[in-house]
N, C-alpha and C positions, 0 to 999 in steps of 0.2 A: 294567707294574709300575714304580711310583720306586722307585731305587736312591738312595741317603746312604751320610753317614758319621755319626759319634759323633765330634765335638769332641774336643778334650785338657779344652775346660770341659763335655764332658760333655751337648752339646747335639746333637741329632738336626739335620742339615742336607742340603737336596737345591742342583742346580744347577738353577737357570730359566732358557729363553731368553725372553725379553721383544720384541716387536717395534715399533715406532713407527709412527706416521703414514708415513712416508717410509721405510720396510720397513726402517730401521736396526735390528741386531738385538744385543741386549747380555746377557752371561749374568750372572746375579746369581747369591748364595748365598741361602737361605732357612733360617731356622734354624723346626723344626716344634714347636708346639706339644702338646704330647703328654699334658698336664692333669694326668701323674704328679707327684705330690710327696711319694711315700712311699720305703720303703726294699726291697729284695728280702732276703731271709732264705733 
């Protein structure tokens, strides 16, 4: 399972490790595209 959070702007985000040619490894933020653009009621 990915685990996130919810921004303060409201955007769904996971952490990624990313690895290199030369096994360097760096974590990135990924903010998720989630195609909502409506409102909840």
């Amino acid at each position: 399972m990915i685990e996130g959070v919810v921004s303060a702007a409201r955007e769904a985000v996971i952490l990624l490790t990313v690895s290199g040619p030369a096994g360097v490894r760096r974590e990135i933020e990924a903010i998720i595209d989630t195609g909502f653009g409506g409102f909840l009621t």
